[in-house]
LOLUMDO-835629 format. One line per field, with one value per residue: x, y, z of N, C-alpha, C in turn; residue in one letter; residue number from 1. Coordinates in steps of 0.02 Angstrom, whole numbers, plus 50000, padded with zeros to 5 digits. Example, Ala and Ser with C-alpha at 12.3 -4.5 7.8 and 13.67 -1.06 7.14 Angstrom:
REM LOLUMDO-835629
nx	c(50660_50642) $
ny	c(49716_49888) $
nz	c(50390_50354) $
cax	c(50615_50684) $
cay	c(49775_49947) $
caz	c(50390_50357) $
cx	c(50660_50645) $
cy	c(49835_50002) $
cz	c(50390_50394) $
aa	c(A_S) $
i	c(1_2) $
END
This chain:
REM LOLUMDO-835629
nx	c(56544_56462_56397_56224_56198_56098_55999_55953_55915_55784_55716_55662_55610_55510_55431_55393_55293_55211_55152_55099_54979_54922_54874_54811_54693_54638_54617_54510_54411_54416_54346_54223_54155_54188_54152_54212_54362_54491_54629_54738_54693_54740_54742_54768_54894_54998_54995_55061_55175_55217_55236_55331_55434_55462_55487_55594_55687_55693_55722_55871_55928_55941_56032_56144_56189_56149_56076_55973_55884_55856_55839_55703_55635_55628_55564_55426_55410_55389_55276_55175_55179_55134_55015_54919_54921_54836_54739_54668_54635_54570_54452_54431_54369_54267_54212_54187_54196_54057_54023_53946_53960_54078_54165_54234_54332_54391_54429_54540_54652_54665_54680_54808_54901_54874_54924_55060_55119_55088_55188_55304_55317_55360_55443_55546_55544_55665_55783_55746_55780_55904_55935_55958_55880_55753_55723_55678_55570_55497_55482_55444_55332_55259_55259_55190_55064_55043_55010_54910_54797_54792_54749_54623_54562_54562_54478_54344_54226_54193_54125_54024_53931_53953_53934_53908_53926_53948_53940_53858_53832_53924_54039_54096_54193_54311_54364_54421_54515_54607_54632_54685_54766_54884_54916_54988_55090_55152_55189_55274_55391_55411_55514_55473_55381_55193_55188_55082_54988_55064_55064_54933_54899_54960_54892_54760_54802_54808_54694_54583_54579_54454_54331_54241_54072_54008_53923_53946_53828_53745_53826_53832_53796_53765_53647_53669_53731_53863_53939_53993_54130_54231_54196_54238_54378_54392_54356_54464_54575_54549_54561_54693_54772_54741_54796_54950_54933_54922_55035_55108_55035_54980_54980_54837_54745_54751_54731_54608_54521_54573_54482_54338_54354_54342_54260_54141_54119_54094_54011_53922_53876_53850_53735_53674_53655_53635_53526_53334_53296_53439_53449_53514_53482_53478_53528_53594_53721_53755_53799_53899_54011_54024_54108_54193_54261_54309_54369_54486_54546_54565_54665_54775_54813_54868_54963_55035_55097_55189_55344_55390_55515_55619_55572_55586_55695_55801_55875) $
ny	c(56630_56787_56850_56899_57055_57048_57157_57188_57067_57072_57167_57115_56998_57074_57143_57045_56973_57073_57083_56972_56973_57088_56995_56917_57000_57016_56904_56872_56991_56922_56795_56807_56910_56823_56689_56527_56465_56407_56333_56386_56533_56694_56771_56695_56642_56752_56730_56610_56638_56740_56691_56577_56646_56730_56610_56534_56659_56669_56537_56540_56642_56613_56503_56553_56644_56576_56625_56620_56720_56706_56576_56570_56631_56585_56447_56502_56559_56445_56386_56453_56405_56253_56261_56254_56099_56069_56146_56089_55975_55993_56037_55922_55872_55932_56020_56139_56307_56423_56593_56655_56591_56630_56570_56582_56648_56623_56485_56368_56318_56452_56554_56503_56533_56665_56716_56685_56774_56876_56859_56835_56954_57041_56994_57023_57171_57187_57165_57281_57395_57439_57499_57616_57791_57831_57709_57642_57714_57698_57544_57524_57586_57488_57381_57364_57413_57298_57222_57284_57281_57136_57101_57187_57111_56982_57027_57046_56982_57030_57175_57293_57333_57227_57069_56965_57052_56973_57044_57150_57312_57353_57289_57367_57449_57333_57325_57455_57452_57363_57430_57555_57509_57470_57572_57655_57570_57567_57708_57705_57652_57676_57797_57939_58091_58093_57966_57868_57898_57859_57760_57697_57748_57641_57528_57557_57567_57431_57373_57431_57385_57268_57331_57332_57323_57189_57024_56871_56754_56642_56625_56634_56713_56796_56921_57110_57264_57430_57536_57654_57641_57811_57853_57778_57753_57923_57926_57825_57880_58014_57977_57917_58041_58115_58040_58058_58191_58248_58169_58212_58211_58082_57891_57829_57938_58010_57891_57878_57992_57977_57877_57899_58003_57918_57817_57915_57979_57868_57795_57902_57952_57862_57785_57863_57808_57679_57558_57541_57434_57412_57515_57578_57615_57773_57752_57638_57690_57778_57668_57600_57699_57768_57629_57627_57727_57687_57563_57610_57676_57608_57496_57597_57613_57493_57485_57564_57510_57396_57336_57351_57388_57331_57229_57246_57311_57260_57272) $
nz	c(58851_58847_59002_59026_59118_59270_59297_59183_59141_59221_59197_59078_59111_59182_59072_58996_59086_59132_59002_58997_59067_59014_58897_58961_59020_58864_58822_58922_58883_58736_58760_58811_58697_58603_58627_58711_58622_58491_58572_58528_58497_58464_58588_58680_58604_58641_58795_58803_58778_58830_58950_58927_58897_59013_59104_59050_59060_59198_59250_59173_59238_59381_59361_59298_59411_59540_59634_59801_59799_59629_59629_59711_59626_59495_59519_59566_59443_59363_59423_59350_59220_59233_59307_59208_59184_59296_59310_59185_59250_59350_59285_59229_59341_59406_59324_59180_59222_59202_59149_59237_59374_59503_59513_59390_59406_59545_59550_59590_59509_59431_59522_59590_59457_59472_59561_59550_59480_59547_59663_59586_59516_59638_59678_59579_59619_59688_59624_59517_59581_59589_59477_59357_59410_59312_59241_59351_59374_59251_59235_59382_59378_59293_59339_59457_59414_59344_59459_59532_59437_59421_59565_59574_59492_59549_59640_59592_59606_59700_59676_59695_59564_59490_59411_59512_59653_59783_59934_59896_59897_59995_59954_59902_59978_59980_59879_59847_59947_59873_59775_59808_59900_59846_59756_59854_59912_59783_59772_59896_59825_59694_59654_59641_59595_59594_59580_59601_59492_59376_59404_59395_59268_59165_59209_59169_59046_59018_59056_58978_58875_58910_58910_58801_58776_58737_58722_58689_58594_58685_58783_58962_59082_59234_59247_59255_59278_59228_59264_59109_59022_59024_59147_59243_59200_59230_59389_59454_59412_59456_59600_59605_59579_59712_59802_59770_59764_59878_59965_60082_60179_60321_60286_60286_60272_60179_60095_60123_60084_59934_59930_59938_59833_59724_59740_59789_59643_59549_59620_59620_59498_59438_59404_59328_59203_59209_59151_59176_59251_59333_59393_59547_59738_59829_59940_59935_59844_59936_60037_59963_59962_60074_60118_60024_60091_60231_60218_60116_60211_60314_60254_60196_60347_60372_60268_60298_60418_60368_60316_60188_60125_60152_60115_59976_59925_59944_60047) $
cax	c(56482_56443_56333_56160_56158_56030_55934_55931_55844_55736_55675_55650_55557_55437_55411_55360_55236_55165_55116_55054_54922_54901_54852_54745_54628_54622_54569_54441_54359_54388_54292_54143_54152_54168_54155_54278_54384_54537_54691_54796_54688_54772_54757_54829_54977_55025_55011_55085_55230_55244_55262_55393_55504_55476_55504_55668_55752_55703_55802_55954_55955_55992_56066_56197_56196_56134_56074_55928_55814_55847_55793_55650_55586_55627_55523_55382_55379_55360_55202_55125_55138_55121_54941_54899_54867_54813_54665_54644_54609_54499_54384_54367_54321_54222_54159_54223_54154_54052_54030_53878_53996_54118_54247_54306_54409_54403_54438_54612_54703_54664_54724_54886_54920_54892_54962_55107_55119_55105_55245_55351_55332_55387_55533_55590_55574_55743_55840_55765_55793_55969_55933_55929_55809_55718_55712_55629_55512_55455_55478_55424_55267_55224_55259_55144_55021_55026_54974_54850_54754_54782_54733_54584_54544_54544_54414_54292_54172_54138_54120_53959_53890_53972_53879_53905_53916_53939_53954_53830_53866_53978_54119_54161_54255_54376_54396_54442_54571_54645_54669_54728_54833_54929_54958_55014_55140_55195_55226_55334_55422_55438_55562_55474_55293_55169_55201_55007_54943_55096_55044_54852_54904_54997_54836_54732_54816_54778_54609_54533_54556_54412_54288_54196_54005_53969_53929_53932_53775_53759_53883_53794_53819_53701_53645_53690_53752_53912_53974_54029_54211_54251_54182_54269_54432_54398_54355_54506_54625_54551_54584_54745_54783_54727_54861_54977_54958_54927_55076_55136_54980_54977_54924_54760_54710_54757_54706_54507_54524_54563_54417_54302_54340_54335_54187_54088_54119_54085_53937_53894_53858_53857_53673_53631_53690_53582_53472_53313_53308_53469_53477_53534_53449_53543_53552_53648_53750_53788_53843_53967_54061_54051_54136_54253_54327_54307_54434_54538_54586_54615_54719_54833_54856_54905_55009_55095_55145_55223_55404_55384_55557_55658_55536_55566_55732_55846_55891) $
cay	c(56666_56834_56857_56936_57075_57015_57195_57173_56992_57086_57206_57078_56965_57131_57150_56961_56970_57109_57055_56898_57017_57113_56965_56884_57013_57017_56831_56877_56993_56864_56731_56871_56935_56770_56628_56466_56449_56383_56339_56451_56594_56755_56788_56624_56625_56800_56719_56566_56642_56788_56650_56547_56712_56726_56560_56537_56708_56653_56501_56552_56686_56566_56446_56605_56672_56526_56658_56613_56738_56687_56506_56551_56679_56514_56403_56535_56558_56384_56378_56463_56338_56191_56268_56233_56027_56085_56175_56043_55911_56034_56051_55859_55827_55975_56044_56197_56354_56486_56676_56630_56585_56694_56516_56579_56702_56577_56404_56360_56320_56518_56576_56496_56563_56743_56725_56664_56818_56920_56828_56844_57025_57058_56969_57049_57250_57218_57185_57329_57445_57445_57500_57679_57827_57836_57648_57621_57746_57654_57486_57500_57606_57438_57310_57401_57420_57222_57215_57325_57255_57064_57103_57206_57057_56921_57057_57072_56952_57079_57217_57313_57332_57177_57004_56915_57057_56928_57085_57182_57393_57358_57266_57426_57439_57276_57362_57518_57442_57346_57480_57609_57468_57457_57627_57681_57542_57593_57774_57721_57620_57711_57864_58006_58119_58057_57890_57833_57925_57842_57680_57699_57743_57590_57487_57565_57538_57366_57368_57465_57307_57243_57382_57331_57269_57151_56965_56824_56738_56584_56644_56619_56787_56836_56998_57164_57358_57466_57618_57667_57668_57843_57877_57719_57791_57961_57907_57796_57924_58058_57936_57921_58103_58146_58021_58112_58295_58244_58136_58238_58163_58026_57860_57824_58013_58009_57845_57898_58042_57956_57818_57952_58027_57862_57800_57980_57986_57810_57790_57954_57964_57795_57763_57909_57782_57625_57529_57574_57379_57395_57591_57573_57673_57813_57717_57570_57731_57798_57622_57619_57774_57744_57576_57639_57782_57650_57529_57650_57711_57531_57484_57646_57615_57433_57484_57614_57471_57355_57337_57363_57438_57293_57165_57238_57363_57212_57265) $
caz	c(58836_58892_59051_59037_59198_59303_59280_59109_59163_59267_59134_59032_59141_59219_59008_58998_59145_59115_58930_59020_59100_58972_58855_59010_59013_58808_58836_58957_58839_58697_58798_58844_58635_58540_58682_58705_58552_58482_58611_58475_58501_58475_58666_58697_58609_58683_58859_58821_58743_58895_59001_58938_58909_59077_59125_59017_59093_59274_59254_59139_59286_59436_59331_59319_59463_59586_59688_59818_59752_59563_59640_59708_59571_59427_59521_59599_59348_59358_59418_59294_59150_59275_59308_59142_59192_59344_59266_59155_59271_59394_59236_59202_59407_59406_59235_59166_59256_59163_59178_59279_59450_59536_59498_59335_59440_59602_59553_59608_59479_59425_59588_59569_59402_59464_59636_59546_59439_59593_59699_59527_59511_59708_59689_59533_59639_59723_59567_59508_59645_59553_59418_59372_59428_59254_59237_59422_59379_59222_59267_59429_59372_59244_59386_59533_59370_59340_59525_59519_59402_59466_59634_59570_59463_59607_59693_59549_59614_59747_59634_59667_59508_59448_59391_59555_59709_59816_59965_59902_59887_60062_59928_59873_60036_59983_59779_59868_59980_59852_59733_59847_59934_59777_59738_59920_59895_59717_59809_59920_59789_59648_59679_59613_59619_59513_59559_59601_59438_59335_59397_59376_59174_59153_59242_59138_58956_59017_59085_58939_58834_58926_58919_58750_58817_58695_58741_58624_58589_58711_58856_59014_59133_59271_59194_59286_59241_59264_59239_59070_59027_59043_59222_59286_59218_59287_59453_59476_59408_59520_59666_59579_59579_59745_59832_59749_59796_59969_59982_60128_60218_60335_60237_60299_60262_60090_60052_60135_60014_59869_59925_59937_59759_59695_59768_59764_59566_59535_59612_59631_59431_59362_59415_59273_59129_59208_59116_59218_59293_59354_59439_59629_59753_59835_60019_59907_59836_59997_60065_59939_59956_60165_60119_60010_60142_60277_60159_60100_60266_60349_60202_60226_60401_60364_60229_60332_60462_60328_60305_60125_60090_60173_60077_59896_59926_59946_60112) $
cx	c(56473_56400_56298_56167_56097_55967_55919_55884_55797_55670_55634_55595_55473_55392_55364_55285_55190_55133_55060_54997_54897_54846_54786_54695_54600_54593_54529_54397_54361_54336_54216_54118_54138_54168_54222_54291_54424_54564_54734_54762_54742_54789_54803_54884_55018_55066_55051_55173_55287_55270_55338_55437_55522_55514_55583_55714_55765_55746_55868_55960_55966_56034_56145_56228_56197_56133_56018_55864_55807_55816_55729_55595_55572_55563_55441_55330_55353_55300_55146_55114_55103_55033_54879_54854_54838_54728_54636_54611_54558_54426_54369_54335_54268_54179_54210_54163_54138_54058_53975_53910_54063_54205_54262_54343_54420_54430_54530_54654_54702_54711_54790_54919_54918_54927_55055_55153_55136_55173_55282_55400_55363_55446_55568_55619_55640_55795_55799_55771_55873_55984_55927_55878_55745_55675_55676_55589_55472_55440_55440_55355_55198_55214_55191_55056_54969_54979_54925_54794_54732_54758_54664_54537_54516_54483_54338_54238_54128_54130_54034_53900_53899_53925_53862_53883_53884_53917_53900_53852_53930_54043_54124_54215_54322_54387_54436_54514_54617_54674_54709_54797_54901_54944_54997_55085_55194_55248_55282_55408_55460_55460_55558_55386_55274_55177_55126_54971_55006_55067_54962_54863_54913_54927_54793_54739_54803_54726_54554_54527_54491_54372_54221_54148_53981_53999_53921_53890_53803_53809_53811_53808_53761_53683_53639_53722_53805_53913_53992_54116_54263_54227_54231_54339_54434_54404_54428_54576_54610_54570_54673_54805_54789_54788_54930_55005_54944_54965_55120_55106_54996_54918_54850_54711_54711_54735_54609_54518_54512_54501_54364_54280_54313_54268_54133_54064_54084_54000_53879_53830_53843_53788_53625_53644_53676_53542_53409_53301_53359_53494_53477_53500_53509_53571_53616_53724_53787_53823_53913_54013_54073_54098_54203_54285_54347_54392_54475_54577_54606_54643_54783_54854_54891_54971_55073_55152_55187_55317_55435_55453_55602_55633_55568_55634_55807_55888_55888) $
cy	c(56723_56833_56898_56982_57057_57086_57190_57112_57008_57148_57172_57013_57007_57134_57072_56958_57010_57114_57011_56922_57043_57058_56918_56922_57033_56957_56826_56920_56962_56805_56765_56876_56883_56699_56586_56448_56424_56367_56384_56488_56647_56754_56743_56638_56690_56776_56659_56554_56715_56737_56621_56588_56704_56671_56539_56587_56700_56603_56493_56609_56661_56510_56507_56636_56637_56562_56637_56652_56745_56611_56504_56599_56617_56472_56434_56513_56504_56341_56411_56400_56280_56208_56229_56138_56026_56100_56135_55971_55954_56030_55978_55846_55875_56015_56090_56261_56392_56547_56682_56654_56605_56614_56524_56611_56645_56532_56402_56356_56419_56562_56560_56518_56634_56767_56703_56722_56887_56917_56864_56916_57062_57037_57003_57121_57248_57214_57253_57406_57455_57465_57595_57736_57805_57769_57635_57652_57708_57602_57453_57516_57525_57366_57334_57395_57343_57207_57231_57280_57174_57063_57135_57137_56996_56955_57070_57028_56998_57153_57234_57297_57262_57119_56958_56975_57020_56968_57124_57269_57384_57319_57309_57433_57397_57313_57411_57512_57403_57377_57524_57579_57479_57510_57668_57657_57559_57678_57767_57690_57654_57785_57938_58023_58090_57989_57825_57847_57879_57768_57658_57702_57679_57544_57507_57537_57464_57348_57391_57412_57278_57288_57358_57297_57208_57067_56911_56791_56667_56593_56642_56679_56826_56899_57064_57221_57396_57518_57609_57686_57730_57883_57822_57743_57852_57955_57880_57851_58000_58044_57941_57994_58140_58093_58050_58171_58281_58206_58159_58207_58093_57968_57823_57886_58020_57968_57870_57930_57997_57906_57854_57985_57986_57850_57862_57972_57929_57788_57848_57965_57914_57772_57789_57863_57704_57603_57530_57491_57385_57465_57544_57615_57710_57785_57671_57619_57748_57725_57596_57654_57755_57691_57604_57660_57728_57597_57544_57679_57667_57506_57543_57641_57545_57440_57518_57566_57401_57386_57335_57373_57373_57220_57154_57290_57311_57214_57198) $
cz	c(58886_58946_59036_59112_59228_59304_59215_59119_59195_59225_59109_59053_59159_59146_59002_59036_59138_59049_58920_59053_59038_58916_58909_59019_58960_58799_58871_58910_58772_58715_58800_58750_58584_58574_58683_58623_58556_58550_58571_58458_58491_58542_58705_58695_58635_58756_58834_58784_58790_58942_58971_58909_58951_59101_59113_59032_59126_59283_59231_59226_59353_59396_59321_59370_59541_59656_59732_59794_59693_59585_59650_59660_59505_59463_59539_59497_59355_59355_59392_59238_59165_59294_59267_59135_59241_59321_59223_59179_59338_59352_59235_59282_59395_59374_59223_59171_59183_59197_59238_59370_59447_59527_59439_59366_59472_59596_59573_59583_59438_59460_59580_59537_59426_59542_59638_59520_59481_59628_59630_59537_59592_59698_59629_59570_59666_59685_59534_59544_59614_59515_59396_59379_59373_59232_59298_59398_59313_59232_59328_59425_59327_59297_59427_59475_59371_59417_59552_59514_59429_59500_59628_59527_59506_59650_59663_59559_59676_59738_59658_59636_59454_59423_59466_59632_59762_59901_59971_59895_59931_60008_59888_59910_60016_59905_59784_59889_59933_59791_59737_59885_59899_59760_59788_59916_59846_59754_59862_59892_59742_59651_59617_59609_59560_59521_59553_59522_59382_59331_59350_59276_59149_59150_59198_59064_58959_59005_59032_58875_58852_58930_58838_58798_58774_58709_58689_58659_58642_58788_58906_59069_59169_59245_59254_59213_59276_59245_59171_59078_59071_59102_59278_59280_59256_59360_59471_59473_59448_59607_59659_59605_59665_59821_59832_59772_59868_59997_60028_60191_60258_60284_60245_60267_60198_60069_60077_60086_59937_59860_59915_59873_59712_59684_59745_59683_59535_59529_59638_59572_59418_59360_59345_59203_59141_59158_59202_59301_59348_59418_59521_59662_59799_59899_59981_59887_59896_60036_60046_59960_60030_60163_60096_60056_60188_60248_60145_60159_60308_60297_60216_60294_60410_60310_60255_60398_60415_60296_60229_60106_60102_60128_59973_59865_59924_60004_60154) $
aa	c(X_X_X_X_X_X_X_X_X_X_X_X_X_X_X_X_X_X_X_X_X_X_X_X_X_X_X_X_X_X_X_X_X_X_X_X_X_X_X_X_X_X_X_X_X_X_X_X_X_X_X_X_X_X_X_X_X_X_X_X_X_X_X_X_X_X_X_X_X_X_X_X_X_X_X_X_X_X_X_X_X_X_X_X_X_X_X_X_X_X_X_X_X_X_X_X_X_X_X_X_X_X_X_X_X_X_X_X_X_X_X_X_X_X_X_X_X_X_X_X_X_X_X_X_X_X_X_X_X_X_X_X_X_X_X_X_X_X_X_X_X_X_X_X_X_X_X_X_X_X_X_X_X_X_X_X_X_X_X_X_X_X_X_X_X_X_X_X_X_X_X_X_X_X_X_X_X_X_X_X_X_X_X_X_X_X_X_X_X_X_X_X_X_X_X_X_X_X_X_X_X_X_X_X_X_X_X_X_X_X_X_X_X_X_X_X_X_X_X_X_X_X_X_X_X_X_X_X_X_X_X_X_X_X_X_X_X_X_X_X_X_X_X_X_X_X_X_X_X_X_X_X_X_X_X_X_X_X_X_X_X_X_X_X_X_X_X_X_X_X_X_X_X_X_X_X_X_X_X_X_X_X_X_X_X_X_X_X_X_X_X_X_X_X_X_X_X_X_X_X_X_X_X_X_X_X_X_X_X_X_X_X_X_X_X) $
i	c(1_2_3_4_5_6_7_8_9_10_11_12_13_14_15_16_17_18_19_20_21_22_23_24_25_26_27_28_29_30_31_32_33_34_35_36_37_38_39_40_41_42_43_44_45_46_47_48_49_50_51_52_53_54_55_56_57_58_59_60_61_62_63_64_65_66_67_68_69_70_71_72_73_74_75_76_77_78_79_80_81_82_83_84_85_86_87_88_89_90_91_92_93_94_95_96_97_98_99_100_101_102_103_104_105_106_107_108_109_110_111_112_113_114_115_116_117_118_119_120_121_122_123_124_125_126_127_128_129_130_131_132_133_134_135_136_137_138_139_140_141_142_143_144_145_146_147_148_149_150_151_152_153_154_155_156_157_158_159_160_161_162_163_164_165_166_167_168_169_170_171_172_173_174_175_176_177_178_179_180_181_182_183_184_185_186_187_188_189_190_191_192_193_194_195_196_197_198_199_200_201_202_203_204_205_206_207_208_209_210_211_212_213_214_215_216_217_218_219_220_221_222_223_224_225_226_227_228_229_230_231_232_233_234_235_236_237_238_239_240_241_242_243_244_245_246_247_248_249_250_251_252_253_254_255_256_257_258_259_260_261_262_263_264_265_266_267_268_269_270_271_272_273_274_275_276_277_278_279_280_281_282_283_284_285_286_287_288_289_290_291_292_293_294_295_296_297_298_299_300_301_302_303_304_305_306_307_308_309_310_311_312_313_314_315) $
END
């Protein structure tokens, strides 16, 4: 039997994973839109059919290769499905969380599942660091994307404007740093300009799945106000943008910048598109945006001392 190349398995897995995102936050706004349904939801069987792609390449691909990091990428998949009774027996000790508390993200067996997703996707960048220019630049733009979004996902309880701001305006600062974290990274990853704004697209075609407002009757959700859609994309893709053309910049300086645009735009405007309960006043405004730069610029100087290249370059 022919061998599969292991970038071809690595394609093919980043494709998998990132579907498995994709369809996880189409099942978050299914849950928000028409509440707890089926197990063979639509959204479901997406994820539970991204996964065991995944799962089934990761181990034909050490089972071929019996390389150490095909071992520990098979077993890292692993613990995604394995979540699955995990989560199932968290809910009978403990109930099953609503939208209410910051543990539908939190609860542990959650965490696992997307910390697994993260690990995954790190270990795949050094097989494709092999792969050619054109292919890193997509590939790597859809992986850095997946990460994005995950990592912005695990932070959404300290979201601002969110249902929970657990933080208050000051967790713009941690949204900031983990958005900008992630595209600083992608830049020094993906081998070519444009690489923060390529990523941010990618993150987006995701993210805009979840943008409809509409709650099904009976859902339980502290009640709060955000931004509209298209200011939340602008903002991010002007942050986006402005990493970018200043990529000559030391990364603290570029990432303030982009926190700055971010932040400014965000909650510069988004107050004008309140419900009048929920307007912010401009001190809460201004604590934002200070947070963000503040975030954005200790994230770039942490990112700048990380061995990033040796972690994900296969060096």
């Amino acid at each position: 039997m022919k061998k599969i190349s292991s970038i071809i398995l690595a394609r093919a897995i980043a494709i998998a994973l990132f579907t498995a995102v994709l369809a996880g936050t189409w099942d978050a706004w299914w849950h928000g839109v028409l509440g707890r349904e089926s197990f063979w939801s639509p959204p479901h069987l997406l994820l539970y059919f991204s996964v065991i792609v995944a799962v089934c390449l990761g181990l034909y691909g050490y089972f071929q290769s019996k390389e150490k990091r095909w071992r520990n990428l098979a077993l890292i998949l692993l613990l995604i499905p394995l979540s699955g009774p995990f989560d199932e027996l968290w809910h009978r000790m403990f109930g099953v969380e609503d939208l209410s508390s910051p543990l539908i993200i939190w609860s542990p067996p959650h965490l696992v599942i997307i910390f697994s997703i993260i690990a995954s996707m790190v270990l795949l960048l050094p097989v494709l660091r092999k792969d050619s220019k054109e292919m890193q630049i997509l590939f790597g733009s859809m992986v850095f994307a997946a990460l994005h979004n995950l990592i912005l996902f695990v932070l959404t309880p300290l979201e601002a404007e969110g249902a929970w701001h657990l933080l208050g305006f000051a967790g713009a600062g941690l949204i900031s740093a983990g958005m900008f974290g992630i595209l600083l990274l992608a830049q020094r990853w993906i081998p070519t300009k444009g690489a923060a704004v390529f990523t941010s697209a990618f993150a987006l075609m995701v993210t805009a799945i979840g943008f409809n407002e509409k709650i099904a009757e009976g859902i339980k959700i502290l009640p709060h106000e955000h931004a509209p859609p298209f200011l939340m994309i602008f903002s991010m893709l002007a942050g986006a943008v402005a990493l970018d053309l200043l990529s000559s910049k030391k990364p603290w300086l570029r990432s303030a910048v982009a926190g700055f645009l971010w932040a400014g735009i965000l909650y510069g405007f988004a107050w004008m598109f309140f419900k009048p309960a929920f307007v912010y006043s401009m001190r809460e405004g201004i604590i934002a945006i200070i947070s963000s730069i503040v975030g954005a610029a200790l994230i770039g100087l942490i990112v700048s001392k990380i061995n990033f290249e040796r972690l994900t370059n296969g060096n």
